[in-house]
Structures are given as C-alpha cells and as structure tokens.
N, C-alpha and C positions, 0 to 999 in steps of 0.2 A: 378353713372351716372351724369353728366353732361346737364345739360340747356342750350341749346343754338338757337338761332332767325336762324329759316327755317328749322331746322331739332329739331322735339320737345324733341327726348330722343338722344344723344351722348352720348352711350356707350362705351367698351371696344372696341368690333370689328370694328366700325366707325373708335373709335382711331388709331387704327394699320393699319386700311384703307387708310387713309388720309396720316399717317406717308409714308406709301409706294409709294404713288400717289405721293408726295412730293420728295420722294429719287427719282423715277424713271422721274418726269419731271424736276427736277434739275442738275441730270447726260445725260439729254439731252440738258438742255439750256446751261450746261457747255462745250458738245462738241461743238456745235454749236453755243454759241455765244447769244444765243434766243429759244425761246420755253416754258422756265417756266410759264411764264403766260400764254401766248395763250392755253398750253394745260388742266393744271390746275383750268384756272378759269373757262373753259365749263367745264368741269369733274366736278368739286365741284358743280357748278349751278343744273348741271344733279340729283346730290347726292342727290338736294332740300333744300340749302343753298343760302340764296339770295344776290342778289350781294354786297350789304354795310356791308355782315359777312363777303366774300369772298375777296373782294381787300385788304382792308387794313390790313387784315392778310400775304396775297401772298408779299404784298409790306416789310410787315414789317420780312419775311423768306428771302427774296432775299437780303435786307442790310446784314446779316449776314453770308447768301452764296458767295456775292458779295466780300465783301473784302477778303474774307477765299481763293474764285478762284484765285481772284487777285494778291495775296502773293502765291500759290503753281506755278500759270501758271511763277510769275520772279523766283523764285528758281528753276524751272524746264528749266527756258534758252527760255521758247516760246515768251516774251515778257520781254522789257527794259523799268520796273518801275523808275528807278534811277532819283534821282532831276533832272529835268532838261531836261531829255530824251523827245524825240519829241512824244513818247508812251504814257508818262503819258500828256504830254499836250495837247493828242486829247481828252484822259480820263476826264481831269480837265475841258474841254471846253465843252463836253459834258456834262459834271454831273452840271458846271454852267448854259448852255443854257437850262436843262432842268427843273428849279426852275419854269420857267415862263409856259411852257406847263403843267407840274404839276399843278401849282395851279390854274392857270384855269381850268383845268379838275375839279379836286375835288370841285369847285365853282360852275360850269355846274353839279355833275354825283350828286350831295346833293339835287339838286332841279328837280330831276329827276322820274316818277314814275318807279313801278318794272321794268312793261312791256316795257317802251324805252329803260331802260339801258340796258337788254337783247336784245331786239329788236339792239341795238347798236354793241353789245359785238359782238353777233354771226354775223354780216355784218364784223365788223373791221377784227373777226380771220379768215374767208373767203377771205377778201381781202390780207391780208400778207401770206397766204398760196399760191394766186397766186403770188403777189410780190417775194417770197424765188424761186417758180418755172423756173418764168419769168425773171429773172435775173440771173442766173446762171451762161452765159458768159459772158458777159456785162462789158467793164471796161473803165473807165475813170481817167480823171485828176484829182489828190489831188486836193482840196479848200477847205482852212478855212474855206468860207461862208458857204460852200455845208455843212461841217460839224454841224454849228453853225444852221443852217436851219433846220436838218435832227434832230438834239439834242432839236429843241423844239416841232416839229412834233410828234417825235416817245414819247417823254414825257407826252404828251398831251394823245394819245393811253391808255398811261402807266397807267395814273393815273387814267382815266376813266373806264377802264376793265380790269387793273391789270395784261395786256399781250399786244404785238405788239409792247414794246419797242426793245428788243431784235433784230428779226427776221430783222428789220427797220435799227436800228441800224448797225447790224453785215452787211448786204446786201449793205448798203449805202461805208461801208467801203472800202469793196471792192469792188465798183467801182471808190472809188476812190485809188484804188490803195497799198492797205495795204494786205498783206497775209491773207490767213484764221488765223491761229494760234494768229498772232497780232491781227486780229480784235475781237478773239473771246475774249481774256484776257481783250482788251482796253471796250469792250461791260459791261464784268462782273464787270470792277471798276464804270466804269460811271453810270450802272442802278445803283449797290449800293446808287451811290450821289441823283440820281434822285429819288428813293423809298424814302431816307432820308427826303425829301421836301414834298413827298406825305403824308408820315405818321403822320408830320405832321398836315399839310393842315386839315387831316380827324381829327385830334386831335381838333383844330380852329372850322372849321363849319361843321362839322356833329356831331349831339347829338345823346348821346349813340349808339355808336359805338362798336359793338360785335367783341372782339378779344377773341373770344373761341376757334377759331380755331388757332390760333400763334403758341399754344406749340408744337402742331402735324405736323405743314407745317416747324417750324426750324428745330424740330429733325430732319426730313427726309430729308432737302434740305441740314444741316451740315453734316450730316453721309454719303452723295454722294461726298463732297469736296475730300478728300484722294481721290479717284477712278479716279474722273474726269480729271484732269488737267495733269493725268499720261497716262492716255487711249488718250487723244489732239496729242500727241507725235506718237501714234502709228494709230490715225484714216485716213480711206480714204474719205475726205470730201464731195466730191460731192455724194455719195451713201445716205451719211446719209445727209444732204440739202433736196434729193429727196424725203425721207420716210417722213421727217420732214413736208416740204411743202405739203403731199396730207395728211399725217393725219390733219393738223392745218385746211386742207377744209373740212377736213370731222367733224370736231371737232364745225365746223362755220357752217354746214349743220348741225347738230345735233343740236344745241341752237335754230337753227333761226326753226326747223322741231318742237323741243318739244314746242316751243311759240304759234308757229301759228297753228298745228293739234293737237293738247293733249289741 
C-alpha cells in the first residue's frame, strides 16, 4: 500500500480506480478537445485527494497524452503538424502564451487555503460546462490576438484546477473558425506545452508536492491514446459537446455541494 496526502491508505483498488477514471477522462478530452481535467479533478477531489496531490499530477498525465494525441491525430490526416503549417502555429502560440497564465496560476493556487482552491475549482468547471453549452453555434473571425488572449486565459484555469484549459481552448477555436477535428488535435499539442510550464512552476514554489498519484493518471490517459484519435474520425460532435457540457455542470455542482453541505 502506498502513502499518500488526502487519502491515508492508496491501495490496489484505488490504483485501478484512478487508472480507469484516467483512460475514461482522457478518451473524452481526446474526442473533444477538453475534458480531462475539468472532469478528473472533481472526481479525484470527491475520491478525498486534495488539490496540490491532484493538479500537478493531471498536469503532468496530460504532457504525455498530449504529445502521443498530437502525433496519432497528424498520422491519422485530422490535423497538419508539418513545419510550418498554420496548425502547428496556433499550437506553438498557444503552448507559448500560456507560460505566463501558468505561472501565475501556480503562484496564486501555492498561497491558497484548501477550501478556496475548491471553492475555485468547482465555480471555474461550472462555468466552462456552460461556456461548451453556450457556444455551440457561435462562429467568428480567425485572430491571432483572440488566440494569444484565449491561450493565457484558459492557462491560467489550467494551472490553478488542472482543467478548463481544454473545453476554453477547443470552444475558442471554433469560433474562430477552425473545424472540430483541427481544434481538438491543435488543443491536445498546446495543453501538452502548457502542462510543461505548470509542472514545473509546482516544481519552483510549492514544497512537497505529492506526485503519488502520476503513475495511475499516465497509465490510464497513455493506454486511451490508440482508441482516441481513431474514434475523432468517426465521431458526431455536437452529441458528444452536449454530454460533455452538462456533465462538466454537474461535476462543478458536486465540488462547490460537497464544500459547502458535507
């Protein structure tokens, strides 16, 4: 058995627990573009893991689901990685603008007590659950700025509750103008860059930093890679956008319920 800060015995069944929580929210932020954290880090909170065991582990599963998407989604033809391509330079401009929301998050969520960062977490995945709903039609003009804006926004989210990049991200895309399929690939290179920053940040200023949970959130979010980026191909998007956005409320209704009545 395993020691680990907010849950006193991590056992075997936990392990396989978490490994599966892990496959099944990372085979959804792969369809989508977003999800993994938003739904993962209420689940794991719920579990009685507290949030400075919980982000910096999610952050540091999604670098390595991140680039794995990123490489199936261009060999798969949904997205043009190639030098140069205008796909990988919303990616790179994303993954750069969001060094700076990163690290201010994790300089804000270190001087933070439990109850706010919760208090925080479950208001943030409440609101991107109506943000994914609310924008559903919605489309607008490409801008770099709009980009560069939205990539230190939704970073900032990221790094503070270890979800709502995605959903922000992927959502912002297409309005302005990029397919689902493109945004969802462009979404899962860039959080990669952006996790890279956060992890990190928590590395810098926050002392002892519980990565007990890492082993259990990579296995499960690498072993959904193969599945995901092949199912992008054949999914209908707006169905699954729909499930996504009322679980992600109710997932933010459940944080902000177990804080303020339990």
């Amino acid at each position: 058995m395993i020691q680990l800060t907010g849950v006193e015995v991590f056992g075997l069944h936990l392990f396989i627990t978490v490994i599966v929580l892990a496959f099944a929210a990372e085979l959804i932020n792969a369809l989508l573009g977003g999800g993994h954290g938003a739904i993962l880090t209420p689940l794991l909170i719920m579990l009685g893991f507290k949030p400075l065991s919980v982000v910096p582990a999610v952050l540091l599963a999604e670098v390595v689901s991140g680039v794995l998407i990123g490489v199936a989604h261009h060999r798969l033809g949904n997205v043009d990685f190639r030098w140069r391509s205008n796909h990988l330079r919303v990616a790179l401009l994303l993954g750069a603008s969001s060094v700076v929301g990163v690290v201010a998050a994790v300089a804000v969520a270190v001087r933070l007590t439990t109850t706010i960062l919760e208090a925080y977490i479950g208001v943030l995945i409440l609101l991107v659950g109506f943000i994914m709903l609310f924008t559903l039609d919605k489309r607008f003009r490409f801008s770099w700025s709009k980009i560069l804006a939205l990539g230190v926004f939704a970073a900032f989210n990221k790094g503070i509750s270890g979800g709502g990049y995605g959903p922000l991200v992927t959502g912002g895309q297409l309005l302005t103008g990029l397919n689902g399929k493109q945004a969802v690939a462009i979404t899962s290179l860039a959080k990669s860059l952006a996790c890279v920053t956060g992890i990190f940040s928590y590395f810098v200023l926050s002392k002892g930093t519980d990565w007990g949970l890492a082993p259990s959130l990579v296995v499960g979010a690498a072993v959904s890679v193969p599945f995901s980026a092949f199912i992008v191909k054949r999914m209908y998007e707006r169905s699954l956008r729909v499930f996504i956005g009322v679980l992600t409320i109710v997932l933010g209704l459940s944080i902000l319920a177990k804080l303020f009545l339990f």
